[in-house]
Structure formats: structure tokens, C-alpha cells
Rosetta silent file (secondary structure, phi, psi, omega in degrees, C-alpha in Angstrom):
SEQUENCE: XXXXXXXXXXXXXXXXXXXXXXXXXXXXXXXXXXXXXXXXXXXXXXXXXXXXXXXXXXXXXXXXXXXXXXXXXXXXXXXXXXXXXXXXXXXXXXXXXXXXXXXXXXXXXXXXXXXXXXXXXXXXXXXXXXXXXXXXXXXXXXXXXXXXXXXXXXXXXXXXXXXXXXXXXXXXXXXXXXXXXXXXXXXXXXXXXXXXXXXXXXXXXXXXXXXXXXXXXXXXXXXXXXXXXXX
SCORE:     score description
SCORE:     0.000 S_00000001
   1 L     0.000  129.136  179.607    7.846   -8.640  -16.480 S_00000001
   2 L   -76.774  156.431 -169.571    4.774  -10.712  -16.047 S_00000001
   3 L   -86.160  151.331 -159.051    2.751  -10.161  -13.043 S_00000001
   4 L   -93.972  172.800 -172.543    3.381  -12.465  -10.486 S_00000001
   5 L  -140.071   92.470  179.979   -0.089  -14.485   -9.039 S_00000001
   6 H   -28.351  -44.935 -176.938    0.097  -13.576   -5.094 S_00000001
   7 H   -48.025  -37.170  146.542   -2.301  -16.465   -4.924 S_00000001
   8 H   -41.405  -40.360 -155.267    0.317  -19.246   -5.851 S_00000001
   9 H  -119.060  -32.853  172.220    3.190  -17.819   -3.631 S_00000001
  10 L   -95.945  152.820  165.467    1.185  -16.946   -0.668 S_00000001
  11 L  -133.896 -176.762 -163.221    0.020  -18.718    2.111 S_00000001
  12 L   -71.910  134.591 -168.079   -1.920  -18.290    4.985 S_00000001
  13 H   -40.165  -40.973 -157.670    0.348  -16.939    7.663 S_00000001
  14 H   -89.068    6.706  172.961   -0.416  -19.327   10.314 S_00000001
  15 H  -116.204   25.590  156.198    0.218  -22.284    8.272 S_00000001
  16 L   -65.550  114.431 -172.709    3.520  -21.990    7.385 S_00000001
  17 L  -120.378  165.923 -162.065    5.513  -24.527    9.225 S_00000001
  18 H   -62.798  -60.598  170.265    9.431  -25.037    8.922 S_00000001
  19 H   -20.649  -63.782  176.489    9.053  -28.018    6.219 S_00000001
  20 H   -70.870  -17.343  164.506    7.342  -25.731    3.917 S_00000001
  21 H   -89.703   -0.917 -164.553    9.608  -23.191    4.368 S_00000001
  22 L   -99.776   23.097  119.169   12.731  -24.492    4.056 S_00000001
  23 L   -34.709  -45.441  171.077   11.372  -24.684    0.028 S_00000001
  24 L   -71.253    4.564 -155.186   12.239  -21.388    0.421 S_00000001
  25 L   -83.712  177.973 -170.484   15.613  -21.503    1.520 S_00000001
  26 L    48.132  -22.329 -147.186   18.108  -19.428   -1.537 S_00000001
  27 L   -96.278 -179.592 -175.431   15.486  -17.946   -3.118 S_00000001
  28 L   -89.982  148.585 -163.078   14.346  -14.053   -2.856 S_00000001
  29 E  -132.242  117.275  178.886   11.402  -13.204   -0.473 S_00000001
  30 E  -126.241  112.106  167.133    8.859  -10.421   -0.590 S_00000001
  31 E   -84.557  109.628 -156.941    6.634   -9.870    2.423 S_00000001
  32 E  -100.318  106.287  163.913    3.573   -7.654    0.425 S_00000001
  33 E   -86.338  151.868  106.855    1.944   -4.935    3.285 S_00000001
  34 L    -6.454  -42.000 -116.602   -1.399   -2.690    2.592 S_00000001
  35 L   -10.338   95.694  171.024   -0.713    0.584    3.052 S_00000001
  36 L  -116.230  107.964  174.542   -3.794    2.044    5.081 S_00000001
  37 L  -104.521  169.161 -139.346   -4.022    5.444    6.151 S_00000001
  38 L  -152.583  116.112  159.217   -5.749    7.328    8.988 S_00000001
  39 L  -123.086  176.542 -159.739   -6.115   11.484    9.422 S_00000001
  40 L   -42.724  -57.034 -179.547   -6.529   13.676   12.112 S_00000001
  41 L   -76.682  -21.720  160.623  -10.536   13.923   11.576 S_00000001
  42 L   -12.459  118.137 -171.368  -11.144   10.068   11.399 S_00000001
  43 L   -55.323  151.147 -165.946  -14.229    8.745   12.992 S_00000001
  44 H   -66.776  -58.705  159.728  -12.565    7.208   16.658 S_00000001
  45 H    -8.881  -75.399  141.746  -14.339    3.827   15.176 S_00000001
  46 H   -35.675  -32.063  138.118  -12.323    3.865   12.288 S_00000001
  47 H   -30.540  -94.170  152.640   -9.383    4.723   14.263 S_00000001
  48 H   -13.569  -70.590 -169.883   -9.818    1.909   16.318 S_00000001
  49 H   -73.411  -37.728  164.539   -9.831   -0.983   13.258 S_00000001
  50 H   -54.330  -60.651  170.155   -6.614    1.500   11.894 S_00000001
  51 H   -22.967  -75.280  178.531   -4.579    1.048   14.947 S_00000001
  52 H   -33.295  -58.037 -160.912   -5.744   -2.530   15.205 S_00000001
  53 H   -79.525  -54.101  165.591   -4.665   -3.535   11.682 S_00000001
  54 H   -23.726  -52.972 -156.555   -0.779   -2.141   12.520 S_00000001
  55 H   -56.533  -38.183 -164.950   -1.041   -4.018   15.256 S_00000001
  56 H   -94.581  -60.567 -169.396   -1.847   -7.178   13.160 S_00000001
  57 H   -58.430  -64.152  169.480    0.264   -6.298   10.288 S_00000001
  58 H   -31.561  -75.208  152.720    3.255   -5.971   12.576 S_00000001
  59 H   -35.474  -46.677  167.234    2.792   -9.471   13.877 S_00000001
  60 H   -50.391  -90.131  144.880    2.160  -10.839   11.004 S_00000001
  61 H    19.364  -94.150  177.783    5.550   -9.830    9.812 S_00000001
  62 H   -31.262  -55.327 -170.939    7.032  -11.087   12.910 S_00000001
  63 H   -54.498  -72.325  163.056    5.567  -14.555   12.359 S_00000001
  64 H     2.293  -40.994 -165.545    6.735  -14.566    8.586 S_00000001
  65 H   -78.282  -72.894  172.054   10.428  -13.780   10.022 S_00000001
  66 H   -40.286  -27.615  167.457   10.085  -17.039   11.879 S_00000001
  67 H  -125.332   -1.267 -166.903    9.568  -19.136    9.822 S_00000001
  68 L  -130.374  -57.123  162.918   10.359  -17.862    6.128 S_00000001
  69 L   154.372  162.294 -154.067   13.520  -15.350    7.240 S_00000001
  70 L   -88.304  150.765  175.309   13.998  -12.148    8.750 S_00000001
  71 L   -85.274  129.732 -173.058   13.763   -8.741    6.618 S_00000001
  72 L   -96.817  -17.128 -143.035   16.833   -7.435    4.933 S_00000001
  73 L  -160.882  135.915 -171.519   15.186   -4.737    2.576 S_00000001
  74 L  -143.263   91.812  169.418   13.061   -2.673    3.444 S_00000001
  75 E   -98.971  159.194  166.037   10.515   -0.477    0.753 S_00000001
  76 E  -160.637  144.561 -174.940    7.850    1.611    0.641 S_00000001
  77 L   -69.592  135.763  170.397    6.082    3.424   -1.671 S_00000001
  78 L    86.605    0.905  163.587    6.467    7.516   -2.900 S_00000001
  79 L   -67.004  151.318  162.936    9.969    7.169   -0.183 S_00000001
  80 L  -121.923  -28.611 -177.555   12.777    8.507   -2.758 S_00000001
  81 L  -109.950  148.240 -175.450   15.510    8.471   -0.311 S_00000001
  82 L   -99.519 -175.850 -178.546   17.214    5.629    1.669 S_00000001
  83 L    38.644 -144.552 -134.230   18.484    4.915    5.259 S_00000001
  84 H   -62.971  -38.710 -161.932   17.824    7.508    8.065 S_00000001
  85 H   -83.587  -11.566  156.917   16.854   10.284    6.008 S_00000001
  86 H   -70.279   -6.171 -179.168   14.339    8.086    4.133 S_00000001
  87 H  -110.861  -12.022  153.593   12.469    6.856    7.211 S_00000001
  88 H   -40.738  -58.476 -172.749   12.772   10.754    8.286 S_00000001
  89 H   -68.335  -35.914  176.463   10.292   11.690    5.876 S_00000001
  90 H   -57.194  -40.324 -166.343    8.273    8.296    6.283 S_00000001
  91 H   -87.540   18.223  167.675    7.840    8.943    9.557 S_00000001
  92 H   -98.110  -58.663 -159.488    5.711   12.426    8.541 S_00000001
  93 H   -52.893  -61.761 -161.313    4.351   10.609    5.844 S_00000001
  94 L  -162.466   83.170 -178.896    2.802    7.847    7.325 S_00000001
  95 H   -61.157  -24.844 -166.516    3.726    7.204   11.163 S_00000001
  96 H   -98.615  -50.356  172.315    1.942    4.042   11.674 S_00000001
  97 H   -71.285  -28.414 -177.759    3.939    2.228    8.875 S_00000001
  98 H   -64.931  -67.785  179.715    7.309    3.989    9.539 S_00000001
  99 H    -7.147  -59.783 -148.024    7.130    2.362   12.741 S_00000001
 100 H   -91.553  -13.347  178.901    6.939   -0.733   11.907 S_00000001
 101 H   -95.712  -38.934  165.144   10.357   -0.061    8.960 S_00000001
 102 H   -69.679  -17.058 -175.305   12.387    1.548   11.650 S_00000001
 103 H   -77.322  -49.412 -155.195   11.844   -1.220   13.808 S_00000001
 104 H   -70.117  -40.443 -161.368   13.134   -4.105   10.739 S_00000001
 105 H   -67.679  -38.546  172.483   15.860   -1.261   10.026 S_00000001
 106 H   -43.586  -61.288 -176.916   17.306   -1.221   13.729 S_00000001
 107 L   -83.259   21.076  159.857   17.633   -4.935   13.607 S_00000001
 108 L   108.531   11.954  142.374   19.929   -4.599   10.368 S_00000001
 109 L   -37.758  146.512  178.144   17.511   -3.811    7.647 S_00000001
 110 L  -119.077  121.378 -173.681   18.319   -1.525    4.636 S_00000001
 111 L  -110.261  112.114 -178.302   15.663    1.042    3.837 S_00000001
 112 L   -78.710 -179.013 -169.117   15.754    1.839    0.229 S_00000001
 113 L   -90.953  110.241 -170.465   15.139    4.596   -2.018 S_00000001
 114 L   -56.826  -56.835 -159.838   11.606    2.568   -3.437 S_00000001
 115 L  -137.690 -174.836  174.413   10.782    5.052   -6.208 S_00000001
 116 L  -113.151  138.029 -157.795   11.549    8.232   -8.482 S_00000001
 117 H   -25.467  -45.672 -170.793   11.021   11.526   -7.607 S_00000001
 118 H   -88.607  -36.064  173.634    9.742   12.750  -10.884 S_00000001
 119 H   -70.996  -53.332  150.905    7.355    9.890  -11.832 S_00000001
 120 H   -16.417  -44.733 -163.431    6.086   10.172   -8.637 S_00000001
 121 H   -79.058  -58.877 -179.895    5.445   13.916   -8.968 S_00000001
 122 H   -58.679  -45.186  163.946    4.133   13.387  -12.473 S_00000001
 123 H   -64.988   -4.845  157.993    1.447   10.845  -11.164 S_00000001
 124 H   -72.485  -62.657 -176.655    0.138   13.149   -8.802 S_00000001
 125 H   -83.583    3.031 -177.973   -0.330   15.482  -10.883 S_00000001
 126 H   -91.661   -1.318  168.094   -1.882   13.916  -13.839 S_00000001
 127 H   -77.756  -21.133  178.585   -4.395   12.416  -10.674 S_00000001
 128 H   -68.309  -78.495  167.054   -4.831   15.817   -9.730 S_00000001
 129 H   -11.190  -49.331 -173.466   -5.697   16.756  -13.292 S_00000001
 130 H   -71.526  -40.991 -170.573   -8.383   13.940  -13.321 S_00000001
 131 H   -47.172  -31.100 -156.614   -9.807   15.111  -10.104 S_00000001
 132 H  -108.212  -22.303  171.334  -10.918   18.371  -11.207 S_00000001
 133 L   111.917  169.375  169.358  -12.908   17.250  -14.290 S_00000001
 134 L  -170.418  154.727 -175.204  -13.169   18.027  -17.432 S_00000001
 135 L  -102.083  -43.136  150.935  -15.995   18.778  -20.116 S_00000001
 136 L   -21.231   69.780 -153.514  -14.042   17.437  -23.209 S_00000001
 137 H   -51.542  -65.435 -174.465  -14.215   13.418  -23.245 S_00000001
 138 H   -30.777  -77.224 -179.925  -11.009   13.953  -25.817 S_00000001
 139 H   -33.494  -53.468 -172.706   -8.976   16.084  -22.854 S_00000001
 140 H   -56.984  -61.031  146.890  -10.327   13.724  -20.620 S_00000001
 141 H   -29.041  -28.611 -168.266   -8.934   10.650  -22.481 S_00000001
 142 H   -90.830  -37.065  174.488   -6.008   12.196  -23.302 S_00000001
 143 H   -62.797  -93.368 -169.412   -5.416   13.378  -19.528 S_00000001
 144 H   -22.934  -76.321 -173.734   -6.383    9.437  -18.416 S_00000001
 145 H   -39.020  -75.435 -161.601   -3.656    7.858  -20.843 S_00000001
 146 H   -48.944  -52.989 -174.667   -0.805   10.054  -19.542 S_00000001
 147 H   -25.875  -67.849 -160.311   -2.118    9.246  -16.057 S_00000001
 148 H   -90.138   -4.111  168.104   -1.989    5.618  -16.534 S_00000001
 149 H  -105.465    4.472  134.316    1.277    5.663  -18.762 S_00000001
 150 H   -41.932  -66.865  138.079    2.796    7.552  -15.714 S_00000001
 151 H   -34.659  -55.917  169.703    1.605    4.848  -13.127 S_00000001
 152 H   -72.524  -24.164  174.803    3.211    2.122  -15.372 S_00000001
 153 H   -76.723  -32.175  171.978    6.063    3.682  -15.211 S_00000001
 154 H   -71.980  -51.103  173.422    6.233    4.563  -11.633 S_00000001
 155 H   -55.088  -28.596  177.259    5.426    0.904  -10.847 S_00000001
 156 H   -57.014  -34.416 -140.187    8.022   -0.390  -13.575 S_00000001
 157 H  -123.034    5.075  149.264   10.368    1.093  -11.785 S_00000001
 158 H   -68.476  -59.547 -179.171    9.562   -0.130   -7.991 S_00000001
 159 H   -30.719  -68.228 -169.456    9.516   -3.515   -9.868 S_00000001
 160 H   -74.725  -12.876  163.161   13.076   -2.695  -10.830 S_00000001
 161 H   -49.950  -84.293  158.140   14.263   -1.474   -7.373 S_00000001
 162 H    -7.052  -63.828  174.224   13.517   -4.363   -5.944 S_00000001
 163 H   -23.564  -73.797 -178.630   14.723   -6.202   -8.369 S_00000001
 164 H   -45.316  -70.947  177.349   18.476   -4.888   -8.140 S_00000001
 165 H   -34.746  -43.450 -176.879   18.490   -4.725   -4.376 S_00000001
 166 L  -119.041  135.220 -140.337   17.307   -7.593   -3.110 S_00000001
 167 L  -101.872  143.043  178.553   19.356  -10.631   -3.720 S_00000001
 168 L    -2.243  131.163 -155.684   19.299  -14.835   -3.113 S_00000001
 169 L    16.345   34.723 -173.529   17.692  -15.702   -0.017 S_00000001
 170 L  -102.932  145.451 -176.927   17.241  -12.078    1.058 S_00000001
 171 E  -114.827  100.096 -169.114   13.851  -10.948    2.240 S_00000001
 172 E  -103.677  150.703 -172.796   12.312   -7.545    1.479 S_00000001
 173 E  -144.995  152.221 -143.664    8.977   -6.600    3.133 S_00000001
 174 E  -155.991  120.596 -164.333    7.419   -3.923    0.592 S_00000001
 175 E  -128.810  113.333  179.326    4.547   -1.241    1.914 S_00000001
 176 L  -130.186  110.711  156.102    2.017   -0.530   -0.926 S_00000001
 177 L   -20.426  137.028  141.472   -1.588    0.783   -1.544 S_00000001
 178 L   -27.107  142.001  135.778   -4.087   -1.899   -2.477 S_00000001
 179 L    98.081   29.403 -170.093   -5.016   -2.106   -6.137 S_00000001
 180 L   -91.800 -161.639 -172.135   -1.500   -1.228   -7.144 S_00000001
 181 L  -107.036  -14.428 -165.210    0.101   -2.498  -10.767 S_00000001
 182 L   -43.001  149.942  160.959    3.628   -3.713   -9.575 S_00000001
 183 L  -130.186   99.808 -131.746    4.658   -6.569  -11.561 S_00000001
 184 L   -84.733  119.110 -170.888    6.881   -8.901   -9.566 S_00000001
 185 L   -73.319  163.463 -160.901    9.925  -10.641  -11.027 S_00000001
 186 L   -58.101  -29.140 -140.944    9.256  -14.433  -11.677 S_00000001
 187 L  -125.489   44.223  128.253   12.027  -15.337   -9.047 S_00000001
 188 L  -106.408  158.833  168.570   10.464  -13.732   -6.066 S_00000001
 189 E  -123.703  150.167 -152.067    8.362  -15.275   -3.944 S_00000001
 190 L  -104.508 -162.366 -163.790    5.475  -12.955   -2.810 S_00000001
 191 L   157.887  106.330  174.333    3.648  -13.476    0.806 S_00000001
 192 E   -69.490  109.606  166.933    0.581  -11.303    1.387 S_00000001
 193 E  -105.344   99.034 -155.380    0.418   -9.844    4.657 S_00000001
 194 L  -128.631   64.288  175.990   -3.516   -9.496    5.001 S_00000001
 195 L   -36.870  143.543  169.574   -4.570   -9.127    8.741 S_00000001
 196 H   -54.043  -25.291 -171.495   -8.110   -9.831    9.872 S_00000001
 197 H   -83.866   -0.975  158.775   -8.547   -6.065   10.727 S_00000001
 198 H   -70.593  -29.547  157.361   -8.235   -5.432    6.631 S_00000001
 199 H   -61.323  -65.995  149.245  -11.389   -6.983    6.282 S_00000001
 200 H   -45.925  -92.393 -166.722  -13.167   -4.933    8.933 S_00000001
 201 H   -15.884  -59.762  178.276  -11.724   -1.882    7.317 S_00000001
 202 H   -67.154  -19.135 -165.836  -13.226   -2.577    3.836 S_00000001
 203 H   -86.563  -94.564 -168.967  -16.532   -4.048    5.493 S_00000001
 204 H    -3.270  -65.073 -179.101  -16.728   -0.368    7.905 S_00000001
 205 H   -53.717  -45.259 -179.497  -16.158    1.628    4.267 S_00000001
 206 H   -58.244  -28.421  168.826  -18.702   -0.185    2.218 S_00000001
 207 H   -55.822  -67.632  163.836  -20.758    0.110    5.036 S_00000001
 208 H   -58.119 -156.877 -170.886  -19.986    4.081    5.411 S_00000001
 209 H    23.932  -68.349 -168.026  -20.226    4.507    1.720 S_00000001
 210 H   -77.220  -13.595  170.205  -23.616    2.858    1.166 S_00000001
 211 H   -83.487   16.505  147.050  -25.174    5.045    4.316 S_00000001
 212 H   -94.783  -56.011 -167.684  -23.994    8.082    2.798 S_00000001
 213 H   -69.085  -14.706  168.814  -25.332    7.424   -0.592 S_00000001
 214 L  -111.722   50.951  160.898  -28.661    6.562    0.528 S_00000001
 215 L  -135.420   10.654  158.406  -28.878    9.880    2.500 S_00000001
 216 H   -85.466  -28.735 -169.871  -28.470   11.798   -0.366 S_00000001
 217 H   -88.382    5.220  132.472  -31.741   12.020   -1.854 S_00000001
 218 H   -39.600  -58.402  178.491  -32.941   13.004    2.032 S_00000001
 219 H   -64.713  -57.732 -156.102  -30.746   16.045    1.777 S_00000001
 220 H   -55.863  -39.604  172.036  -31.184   16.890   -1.857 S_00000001
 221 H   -50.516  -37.721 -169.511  -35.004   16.796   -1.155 S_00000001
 222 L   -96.481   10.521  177.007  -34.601   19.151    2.195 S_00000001
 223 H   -72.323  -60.131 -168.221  -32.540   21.523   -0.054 S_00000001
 224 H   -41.611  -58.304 -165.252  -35.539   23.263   -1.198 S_00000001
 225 H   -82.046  -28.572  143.394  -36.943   23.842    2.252 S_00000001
 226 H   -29.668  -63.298  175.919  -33.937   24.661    3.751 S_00000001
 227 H   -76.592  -13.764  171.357  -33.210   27.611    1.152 S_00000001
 228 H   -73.592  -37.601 -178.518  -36.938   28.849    1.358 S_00000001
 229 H   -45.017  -83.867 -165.471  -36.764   28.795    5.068 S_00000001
 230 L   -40.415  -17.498 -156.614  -33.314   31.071    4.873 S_00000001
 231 L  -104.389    0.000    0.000  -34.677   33.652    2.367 S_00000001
């Protein structure tokens, strides 16, 4: 399946109007979430722009419904099981999105089983595997490839969930990590659900990223003085 080009199929939320959607009328519908997660130890700051971006996301959604058609399908990625007992676990997993699946599911939504158990399992662990290093470049290569032939496969086969499930003028709303590989059949049409508070998020890491890295050579330097001090 060729990858689909978000860019083509989406538009900007607020400027859908009923003319341009009723282009849309028969055809299959994918509303495309973010997946952004938040723990316990989060800076409040960071909190704040997490909240915020639900908050956002949700609406968005809502508008989408209004004018392009209400969600019928409901996925999300690393769920394996559908209906109650899949939005059980979601709602451990990731409480801020589950929300927002139980709500579409209430009003007649079906929440499928997105992906499978064991490629899922296996793509953990060959990420784990990477995590930890390695001094062999060979291992390391060889360790990467399964990784990433793992990962096509787990996405091949969200691709085909979808597929099956969601049917002529049916609407699916689809909760994914950024940067993922799905490749979308030709006959959906995608819609990006990109909130303004996804932007803050990415500017607050890059931000938070480069002020850690230039406070490392400040520690590494005070290392010295630190351990003479202690001795």
C-alpha cells in the first residue's frame, strides 16, 4: 500500500465548510490524532500545554463530526482488544486519550482491536534491545533490521485493521504516535487533527532539550571539584 500524502487529504479544521464536505459524502474517513503522553513527574508547565492539547484535540474532533461525519470506528495504537474491555486497558494506558474514545464509543462508536499482540511485544523488545547498546556495529545492525522489519509489520497490520473495519462513508478517528509508518489505503481520506497546543509542546521540548545540552559541559566540568571536595 502506498503511503497516503496527509497533505492532499487534509485541511485546516476551521475551513471546512458543508460544500467541501459533501465531496466527501460515500467515501471512508480517517480523523489522524497525536498520541502525547504525560507522567506522574512532569514539569506542572508541561502539564499545563498536555491537558491543553486534549482539550484542543477533543474539539477538534467535534468540529470534524460536523461537518465531515460523526465517528463510527474507533482505534488506537498497542490496544489488542475491542469494546469495553479494550478501552479498560486504554484507560490505564493512556487516560487522557481513553477519554476522549469512550466518549465517541458511548455515542455508538466501535472500539477495535487496532493491533497484534505479538508484533507489538516483539517491537518492544527489539527497542529495548537497541536501548541498551551494543559494542558490535554487526549486532547492532542486525538488532536495527529486526527492529524496523518488526515496526513494518506492526504498522502493516494497523493499515489492514482499518482497512477491513471501516467501510463506505464510515469515519474512524485513529490515535497514533507522531513519526509513525502507517501506510493508508488509497480510498481513505485522512484529516490531521493538529491542535495549536502541538506546537507549543514541540517548541517547550526543543526548548528543554537545548537547555539541558548546553548545561552539560557546566556539570561535566564541576565533576572534578565535586569528587575532590567529597574525598
Amino acid at each position: 500500500m502506498k503511503k497516503k500524502d496527509d497533505s492532499k487529504t487534509a485541511a485546516p479544521l476551521g475551513k471546512i465548510e458543508k460544500p467541501e464536505a459533501e465531496r466527501f459524502t460515500g467515501k471512508k474517513k480517517l480523523y489522524l490524532v497525536s498520541l502525547i503522553f504525560s507522567g506522574k513527574e512532569a514539569p506542572a508547565e508541561y502539564t499545563a500545554k498536555f491537558n491543553l492539547y486534549w482539550e484542543q484535540a477533543s474539539q477538534h474532533i467535534a468540529n470534524l463530526e460536523a461537518k465531515i461525519g460523526r465517528v463510527s470506528h474507533v482505534y488506537h495504537e498497542s490496544t489488542i482488544q475491542a469494546g469495553e474491555n479494550g478501552l479498560k486497558a486504554l484507560d490505564k494506558m493512556s487516560p487522557a486519550s481513553g477519554r476522549i474514545a469512550r466518549g465517541k464509543c458511548q455515542n455508538g462508536a466501535l472500539f477495535e482491536a487496532t493491533e497484534d499482540k505479538e508484533l507489538v511485544e516483539e517491537s518492544i523488545d527489539w527497542e529495548r534491545c537497541l536501548l541498551m547498546g551494543f559494542i558490535s556495529q554487526k549486532t547492532a545492525r542486525t538488532v536495527s533490521e529486526f527492529y524496523v522489519e518488526a515496526l513494518r509489520q506492526r504498522y502493516g497490520h494497523i493499515a489492514r485493521v482499518i482497512d477491513e473495519t471501516l467501510k463506505d462513508n464510515e469515519v474512524g478517528v485513529l490515535f497514533i504516535r507522531e513519526g509513525h509508518l502507517v501506510q493508508f489505503p488509497q480510498d481513505i481520506e485522512v484529516f490531521s487533527v493538529s491542535p495549536p497546543a502541538l506546537d507549543d509542546i514541540h517548541r517547550w521540548q526543543r526548548d528543554r532539550a537545548a537547555a539541558e545540552e548546553k548545561e552539560k559541559p557546566q556539570n561535566e566540568s564541576a565533576s572534578p571539584e565535586t569528587d575532590s571536595s567529597g574525598s
